[in-house]
N, C-alpha and C positions, 0 to 999 in steps of 0.2 A: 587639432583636438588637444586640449590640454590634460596631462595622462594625469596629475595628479586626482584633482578632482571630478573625474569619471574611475578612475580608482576606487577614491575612498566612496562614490556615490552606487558604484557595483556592492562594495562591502557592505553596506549599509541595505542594500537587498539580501544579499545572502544572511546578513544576521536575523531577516525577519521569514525567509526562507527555514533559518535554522529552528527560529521558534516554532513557525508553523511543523516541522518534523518532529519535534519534541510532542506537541501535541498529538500527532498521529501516532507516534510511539505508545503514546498511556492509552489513546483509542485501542490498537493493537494487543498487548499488552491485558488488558481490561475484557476484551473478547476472549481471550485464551483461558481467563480466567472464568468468564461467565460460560465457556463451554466447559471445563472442568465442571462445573457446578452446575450446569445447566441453568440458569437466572440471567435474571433480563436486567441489563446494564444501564440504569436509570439517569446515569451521566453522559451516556455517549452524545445524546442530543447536544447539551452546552458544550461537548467538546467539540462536537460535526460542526455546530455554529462559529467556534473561534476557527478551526480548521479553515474553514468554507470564506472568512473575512481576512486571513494573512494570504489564503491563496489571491483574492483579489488582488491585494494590497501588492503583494510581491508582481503579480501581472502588470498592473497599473504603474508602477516603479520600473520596472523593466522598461515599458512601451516607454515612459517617458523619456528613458533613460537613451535609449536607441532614436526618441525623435531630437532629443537635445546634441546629443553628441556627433549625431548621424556615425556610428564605430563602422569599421570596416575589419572584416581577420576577428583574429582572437575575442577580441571583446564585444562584437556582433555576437561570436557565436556563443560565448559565456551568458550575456543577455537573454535571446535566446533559450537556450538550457534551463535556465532560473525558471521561466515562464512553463516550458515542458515537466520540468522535476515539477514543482509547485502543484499540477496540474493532475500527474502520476499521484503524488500524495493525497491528493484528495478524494481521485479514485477511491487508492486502499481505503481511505476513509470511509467511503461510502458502501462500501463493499463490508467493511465491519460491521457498518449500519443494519444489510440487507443478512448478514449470520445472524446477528440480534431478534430480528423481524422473525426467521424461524424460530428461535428459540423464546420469542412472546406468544407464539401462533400458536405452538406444541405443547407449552407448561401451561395453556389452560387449566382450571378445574384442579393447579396442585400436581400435573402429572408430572414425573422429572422420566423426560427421556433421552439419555446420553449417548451422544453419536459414538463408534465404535472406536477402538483404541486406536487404530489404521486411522480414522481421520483424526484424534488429537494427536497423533504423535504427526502430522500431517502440518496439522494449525502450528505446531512450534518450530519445524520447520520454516514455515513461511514467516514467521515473525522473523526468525534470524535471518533469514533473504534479505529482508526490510531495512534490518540494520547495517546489514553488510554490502546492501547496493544505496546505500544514504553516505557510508563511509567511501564504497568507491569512488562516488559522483564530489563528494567534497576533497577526498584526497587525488583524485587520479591516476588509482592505483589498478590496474587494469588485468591483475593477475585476481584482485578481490573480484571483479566482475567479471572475470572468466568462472569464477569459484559460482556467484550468483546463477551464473549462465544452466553451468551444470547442474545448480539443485536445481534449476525448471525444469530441465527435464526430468529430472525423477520425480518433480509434481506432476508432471504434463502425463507420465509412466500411469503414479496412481489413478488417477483421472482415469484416461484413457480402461486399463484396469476393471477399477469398476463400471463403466458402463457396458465394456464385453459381461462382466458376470452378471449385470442383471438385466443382458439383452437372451441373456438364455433363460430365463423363468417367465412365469404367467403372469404374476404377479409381485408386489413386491410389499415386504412388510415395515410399518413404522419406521421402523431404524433404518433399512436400508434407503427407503424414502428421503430420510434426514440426513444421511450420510452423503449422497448424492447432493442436496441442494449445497449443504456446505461445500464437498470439497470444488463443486463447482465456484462455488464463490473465492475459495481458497487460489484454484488454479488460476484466477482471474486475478490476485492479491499476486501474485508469482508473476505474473506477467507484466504488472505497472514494477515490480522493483527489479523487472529486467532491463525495461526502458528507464529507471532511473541511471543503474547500474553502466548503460552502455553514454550514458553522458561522460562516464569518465574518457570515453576513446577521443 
C-alpha cells in the first residue's frame, strides 16, 4: 500500500468530516439559542440537509477508501472511526432537530413556554460535550474524553433525576412535560459525543 497517497486521501475525509462538525456545531449552538428563547429555528432544516450530504460523503469516502487500499492496523481503524464519528454527528443533528419539533409543537397560538433552568443549564452542558469529544476524537487526547465521559454521567444523573421526581406525582404539568422530553433528547446528544469522544482511544 502506498502510504503517501492513502495519507493524503484519509485527510481529504477528515477535512469533509471537519466541515460537516462545523455545521453540527451552529445546528447545536442555534438549539441553545432557540431554547433560551423558546423559537423555532427556521434554519436547522438546510443545515440537517448539508449535515445529512457530508455524512454520506464522508461514509462513501471512507468505504472507497478501505476498498482501494485494502489498510490493515491503524488506518483501517482511522477509516473506520470517520464513518462512526460522521454518523454520531448526525445523530446530534437530528436530535436538535427532534428539541426543535417540541419547541414548534408548544409555541403554538404565541405561547412561549421555557423549559426550567435545570434543563438549560443542562443544554449548554451538552453543547460543550460536543465540542470537547469532536476535539478529543481529532486530537487523541484521551484525558479530554475522560473529561466527556464524566459529564455523561452527570447528564445521565439529571435524567435519571427527573424521572424519579416525576414518577412520584399523578400528573405532570406543561413544563415538567417539556422538560422531560428535552432533557431526554439532551441525554441522548451526551451519549453520540461519548462514542465520538472514545475514538480517541
Amino acid at each position: 500500500m502506498s502510504v503517501e497517497p492513502a495519507r493524503r486521501d484519509l485527510e481529504a475525509i477528515y477535512s469533509n468530516l471537519d466541515r460537516m462538525y462545523n455545521i453540527v456545531v451552529k445546528i447545536v449552538t442555534d438549539t441553545l439559542r432557540s431554547l433560551e428563547e423558546w423559537r423555532v429555528n427556521d434554519a436547522l432544516e438546510d443545515h440537517l440537509y448539508l449535515a445529512e450530504n457530508l455524512s454520506a460523503v464522508v461514509e462513501e469516502q471512507a468505504t472507497f477508501f478501505i476498498a482501494k487500499y485494502q489498510p490493515l492496523g491503524p488506518e483501517l481503524l482511522e477509516a473506520k472511526s470517520l464513518i462512526r464519528t460522521s454518523y454520531d454527528l448526525y445523530r446530534i443533528a437530528r436530535y436538535c432537530r427532534e428539541i426543535n419539533r417540541v419547541i414548534a409543537y408548544t409555541s403554538r397560538g404565541g405561547r412561549t413556554l421555557k423549559p426550567s433552568q435545570q434543563v438549560r443549564k443542562a443544554a449548554e452542558i451538552v453543547a460543550s460535550m460536543v465540542g470537547d469529544a469532536y476535539k478529543a476524537y481529532r486530537t487523541r487526547d484521551n484525558e479530554l474524553r475522560r473529561k466527556v465521559e464524566e459529564t455523561d454521567n452527570m447528564i445521565d444523573r439529571i435524567y435519571d433525576t427527573m424521572l424519579e421526581r416525576i414518577g412520584k406525582v399523578e400528573s405532570l404539568s406543561q413544563t415538567e412535560a417539556v422538560d422531560l422530553l428535552i432533557v431526554r433528547h439532551l441525554e441522548r446528544i451526551a451519549d453520540h459525543a461519548v462514542y465520538i469522544a472514545r475514538q480517541a482511544e
